[in-house]
Structure formats: C-alpha cells, structure tokens
C-alpha positions in Angstrom: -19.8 -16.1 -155.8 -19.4 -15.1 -152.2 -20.9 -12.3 -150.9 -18.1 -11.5 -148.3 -15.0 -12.6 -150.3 -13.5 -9.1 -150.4 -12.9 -7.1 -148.2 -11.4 -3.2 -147.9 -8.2 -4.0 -148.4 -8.4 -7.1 -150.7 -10.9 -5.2 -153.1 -8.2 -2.2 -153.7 -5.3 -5.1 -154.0 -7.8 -6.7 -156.6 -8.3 -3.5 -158.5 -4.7 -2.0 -158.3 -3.4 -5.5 -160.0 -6.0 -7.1 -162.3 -11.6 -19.5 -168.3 -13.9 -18.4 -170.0 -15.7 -16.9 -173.6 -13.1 -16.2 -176.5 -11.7 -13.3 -178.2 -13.8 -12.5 -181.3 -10.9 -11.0 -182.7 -8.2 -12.6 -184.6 -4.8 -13.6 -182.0 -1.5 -12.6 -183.7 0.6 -15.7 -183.5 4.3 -14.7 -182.6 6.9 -15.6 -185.0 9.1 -18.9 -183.5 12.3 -17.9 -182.0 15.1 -18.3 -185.2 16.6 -21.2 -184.6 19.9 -20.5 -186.9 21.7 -17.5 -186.2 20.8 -14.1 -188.2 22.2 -10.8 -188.2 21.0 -8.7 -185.2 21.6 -5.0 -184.5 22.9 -5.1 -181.2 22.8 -1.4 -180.4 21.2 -0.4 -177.8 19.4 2.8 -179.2 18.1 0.6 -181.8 16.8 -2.0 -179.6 15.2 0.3 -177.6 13.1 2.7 -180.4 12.6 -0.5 -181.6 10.6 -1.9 -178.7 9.4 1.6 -178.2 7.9 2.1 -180.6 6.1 -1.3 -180.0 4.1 0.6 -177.6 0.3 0.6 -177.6 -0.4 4.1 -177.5 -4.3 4.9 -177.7 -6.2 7.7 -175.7 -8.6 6.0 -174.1 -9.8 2.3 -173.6 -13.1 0.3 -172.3 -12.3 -3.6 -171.9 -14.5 -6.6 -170.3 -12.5 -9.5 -168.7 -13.4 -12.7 -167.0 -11.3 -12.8 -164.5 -10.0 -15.5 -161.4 -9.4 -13.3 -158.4 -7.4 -15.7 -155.9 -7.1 -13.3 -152.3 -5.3 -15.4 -150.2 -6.2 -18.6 -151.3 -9.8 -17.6 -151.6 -10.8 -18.0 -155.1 -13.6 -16.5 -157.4 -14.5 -15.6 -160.5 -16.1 -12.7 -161.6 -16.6 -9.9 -164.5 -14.2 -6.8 -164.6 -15.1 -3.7 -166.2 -12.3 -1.0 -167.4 -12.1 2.2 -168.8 -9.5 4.5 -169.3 -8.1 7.6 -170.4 -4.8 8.0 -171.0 -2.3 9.3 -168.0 -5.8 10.3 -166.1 -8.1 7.9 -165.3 -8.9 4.4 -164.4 -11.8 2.9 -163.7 -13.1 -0.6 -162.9 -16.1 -2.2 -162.2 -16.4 -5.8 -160.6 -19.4 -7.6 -161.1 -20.9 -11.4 -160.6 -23.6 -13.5 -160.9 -24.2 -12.4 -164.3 -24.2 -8.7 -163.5 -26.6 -8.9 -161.0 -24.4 -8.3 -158.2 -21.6 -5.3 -158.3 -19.4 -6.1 -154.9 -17.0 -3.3 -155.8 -16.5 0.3 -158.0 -13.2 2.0 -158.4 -12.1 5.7 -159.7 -8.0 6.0 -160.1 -6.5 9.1 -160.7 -2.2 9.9 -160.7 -3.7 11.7 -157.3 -6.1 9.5 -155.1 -7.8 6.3 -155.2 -11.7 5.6 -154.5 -13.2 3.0 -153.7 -17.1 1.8 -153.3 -17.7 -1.8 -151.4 -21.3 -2.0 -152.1 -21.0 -5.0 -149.8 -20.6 -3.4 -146.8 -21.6 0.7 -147.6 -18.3 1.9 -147.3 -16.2 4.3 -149.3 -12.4 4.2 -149.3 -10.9 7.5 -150.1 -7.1 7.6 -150.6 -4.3 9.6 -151.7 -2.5 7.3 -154.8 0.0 6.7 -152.3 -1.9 4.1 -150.3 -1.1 1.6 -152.7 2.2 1.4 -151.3 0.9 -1.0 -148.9 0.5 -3.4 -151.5 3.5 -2.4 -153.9 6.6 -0.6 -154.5 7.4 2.8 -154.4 8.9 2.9 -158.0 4.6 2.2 -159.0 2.8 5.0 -160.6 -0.2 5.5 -162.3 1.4 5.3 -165.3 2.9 2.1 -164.4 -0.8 0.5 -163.1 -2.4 1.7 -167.1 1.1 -0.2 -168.6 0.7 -3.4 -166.4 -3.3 -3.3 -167.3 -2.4 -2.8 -170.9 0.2 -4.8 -172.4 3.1 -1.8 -172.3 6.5 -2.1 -170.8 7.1 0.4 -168.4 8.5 3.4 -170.2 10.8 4.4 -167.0 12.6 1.3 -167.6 13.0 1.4 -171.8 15.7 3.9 -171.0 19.9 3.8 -171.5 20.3 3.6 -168.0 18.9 -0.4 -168.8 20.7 -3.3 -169.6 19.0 -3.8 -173.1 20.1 -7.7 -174.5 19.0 -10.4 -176.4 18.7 -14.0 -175.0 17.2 -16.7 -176.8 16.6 -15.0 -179.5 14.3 -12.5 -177.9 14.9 -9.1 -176.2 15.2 -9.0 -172.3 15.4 -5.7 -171.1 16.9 -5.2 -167.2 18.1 -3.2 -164.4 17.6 -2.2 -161.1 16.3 1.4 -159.5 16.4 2.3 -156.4 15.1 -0.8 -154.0 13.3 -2.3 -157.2 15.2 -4.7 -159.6 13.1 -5.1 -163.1 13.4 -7.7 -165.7 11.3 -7.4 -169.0 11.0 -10.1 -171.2 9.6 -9.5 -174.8 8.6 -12.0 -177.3 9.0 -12.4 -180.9 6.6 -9.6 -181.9 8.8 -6.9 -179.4 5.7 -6.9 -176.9 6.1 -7.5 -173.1 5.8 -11.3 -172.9 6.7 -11.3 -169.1 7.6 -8.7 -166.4 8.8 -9.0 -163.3 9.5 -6.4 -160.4 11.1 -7.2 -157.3 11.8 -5.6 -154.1 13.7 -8.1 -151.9 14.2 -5.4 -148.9 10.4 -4.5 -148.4 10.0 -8.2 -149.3 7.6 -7.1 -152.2 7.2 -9.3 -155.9 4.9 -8.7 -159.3 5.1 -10.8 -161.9 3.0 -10.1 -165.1 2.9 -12.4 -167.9 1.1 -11.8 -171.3 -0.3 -14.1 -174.3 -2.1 -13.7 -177.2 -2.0 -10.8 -178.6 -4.6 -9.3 -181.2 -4.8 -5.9 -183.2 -6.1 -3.2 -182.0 -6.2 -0.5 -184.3 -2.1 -0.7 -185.8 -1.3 -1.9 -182.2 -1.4 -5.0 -180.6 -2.8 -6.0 -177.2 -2.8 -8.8 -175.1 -6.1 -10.5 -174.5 -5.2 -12.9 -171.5 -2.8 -11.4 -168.6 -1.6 -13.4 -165.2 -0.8 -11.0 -162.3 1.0 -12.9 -159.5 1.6 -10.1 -156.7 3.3 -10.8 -152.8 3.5 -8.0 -150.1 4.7 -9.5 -147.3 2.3 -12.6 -146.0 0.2 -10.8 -148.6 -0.7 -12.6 -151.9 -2.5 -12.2 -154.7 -3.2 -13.8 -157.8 -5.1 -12.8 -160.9 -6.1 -13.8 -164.0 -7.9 -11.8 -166.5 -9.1 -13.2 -170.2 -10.8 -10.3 -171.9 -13.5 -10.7 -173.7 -14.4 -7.0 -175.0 -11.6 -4.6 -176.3 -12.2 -1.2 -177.8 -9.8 2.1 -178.1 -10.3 5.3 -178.9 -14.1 5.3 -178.2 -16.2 7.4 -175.9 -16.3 6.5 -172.3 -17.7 7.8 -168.8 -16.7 7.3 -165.4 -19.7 7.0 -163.1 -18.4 7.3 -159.4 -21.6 8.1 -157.7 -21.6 7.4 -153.8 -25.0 7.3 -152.0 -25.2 9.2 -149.1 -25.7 6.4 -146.8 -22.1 4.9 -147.1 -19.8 5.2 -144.3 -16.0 6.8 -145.2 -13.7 4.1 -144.2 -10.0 5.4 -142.6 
C-alpha cells in the first residue's frame, strides 16, 4: 500500500462509488434462465411490485469489504468499512496494512459530504452537491445507499419506465432528463447489473452484482464491480464483503483534530 495513492479528489471518488476471504454465509444460487417458454405476466404493475418488493429494506447496516480501488490506473487494495442508516447516513472507513494505517474517513448525509485524508491533515467539507463533479445530476443519496446495497434505484421502478423481459429475465429502462438508465435483474428479481449514462456531460456507471446471500428475509449481494468515467476521469472498484449485518447498533465517529487544514 502506497502512502500517497489518493488524493482529495480521488479519495471522495473512492468513497462516493465503492480477492480475497469468503462469505461465511450461505450464496443463494439464482435459478437458470427457463429455457422452454412458460407463462409470464407481462403487466407492467405486476412486474414492477414484483421487483419492488424485491427490495432490501433494513434500517441500518455495518459491512467490511476487501476491496480493489483502481484511480486512474493506479491500483490498491485495501479494507472498507460501512455503516449506515437508512435515508441519513453513510459512513466509510478505508484502512490498509492490516488496519494499521487509516488513509481516509468519510461522513455522508442527503446534505454535505466530509471528508478526513489522514494522509495529508486535511478536511474536505462539501455540500452533497460536489459530487456532481464525479457523477450525474439525477444522483442522490438515496441513489449512493441503493448502488452500495444491492437495490435498484426506486426513481426508476416507476410507470414512467419501460419495464420488459429479455432472456428470460426482467430489464427495466428509460431515460430522465440527460441520464438514460438500464437495469438488469437476474433470476431471483435482484439488480444483476445497472447502468447510468450521460452521453452530453460525457459521464458512465456501471454496477454489476453477484452472489447474493440472506440477510434477514432479504437478499444482498456480497461481491459488487463499480466501473465509473467523468470525463478523462476513471474509476474502478471492486468490493468483496466479507462482514454483513442489518439492523444492529452502529456509530459514526467523525472526529477531526484540530490540527487539520479545511481544504476548498
């Protein structure tokens, strides 16, 4: 691990869109794709409560992930720590050299983002808006916890969608605003792979998902690929967690020494 491998800007990129020990628990194998033709409900109402209700809906969450952070063709790998509460908070922690070493701590509200670079002092303070500089508008806080967790985005489960199957799984589509969207589920009716695209501001995410385990009656995904380009910007991560837990007490300690410098 290299001390100086991220700097401000790469270590909010990191954060915003976050191989190794395996899952203790159990991975739900998806059903194979039916290769003989069955009776579907095509509705689109249907389709849609049915992936809905799909959902992982907890209240809050603390997960450990190896992760591969690749900033611009720079390439390490390190520990990330999250915890979250529903529509409120994220946090994240990254760490390396077996914990020893903490290069970066990050608080995430719908309102602001902070962020401590131990590796230089510094604090970045933020309104959530900053983000933009990595991502599209259409991103929200709500959108960051669904990409981190394994959810579709529940602006885009709507009517106003094109809702289909295709291959025998559902692939949900559409476009709003400057951002066209294209979800594509998997046997179970969880988020398999999602992509965002905004060709005018030149901006691209693509999330994909695999093995899935329970977690409480829900499932979530324990490996996640997040390929991000801004620009001449990109980013690629990928996270294998190694620790999930929901619904369980957690903290979010932000505590910035005095000494640090407040970075513009």
């Amino acid at each position: 691990m290299r001390r100086n491998i991220l700097n401000s800007a790469a270590l909010l990129a990191a954060i915003v869109f976050v191989s190794s020990c395996t899952p203790k628990k159990q991975i739900v194998v998806a059903p194979p794709v039916a290769t003989t033709e069955t009776a579907v409900d095509n509705s689109k109402a249907e389709a849609l409560t049915l992936l809905n209700n799909k959902q992982l809906k907890i209240n809050t969450l603390s997960l450990k992930a190896k992760a591969t952070l690749d900033i611009a063709g720079n390439t390490n790998d390190v520990t990330m720590n999250f915890r979250m509460k529903d529509k409120e908070v994220i946090w994240v922690s990254i760490t390396a050299l077996g914990g020893a070493f903490e290069p970066a701590r990050a608080l995430i509200t719908p309102d602001s983002i902070k962020i401590m670079n131990r590796q230089k002092s510094q604090l970045i303070a933020k309104p959530f808006s900053y983000i933009y500089n990595f991502t599209n508008r259409q991103v929200n806080f709500n959108t960051l916890q669904s990409i981190l967790t394994g959810n579709a985005m529940g602006e885009f489960l709507t009517s106003e969608s094109t809702v289909k199957q295709e291959n025998g799984v559902w692939v949900v589509s559409g476009r709003k605003q400057d951002l066209d969207y294209r979800l594509l589920f998997n046997t179970l009716f969880k988020v398999a792979e999602t992509n965002l695209n905004d060709a005018k501001n030149g901006q691209a995410l693509k999330v994909t998902y695999t093995d899935y385990q329970k977690l409480n009656e829900y499932l979530f995904p324990t490996a996640l690929q997040i390929n991000t380009l801004s620009g001449n910007k990109k980013i690629n991560i990928d996270l294998q967690f190694v620790k999930i837990d929901g619904n369980v007490p957690v903290d979010f300690p932000f505590k910035v020494p005095k000494s640090y410098t407040l970075v513009n």
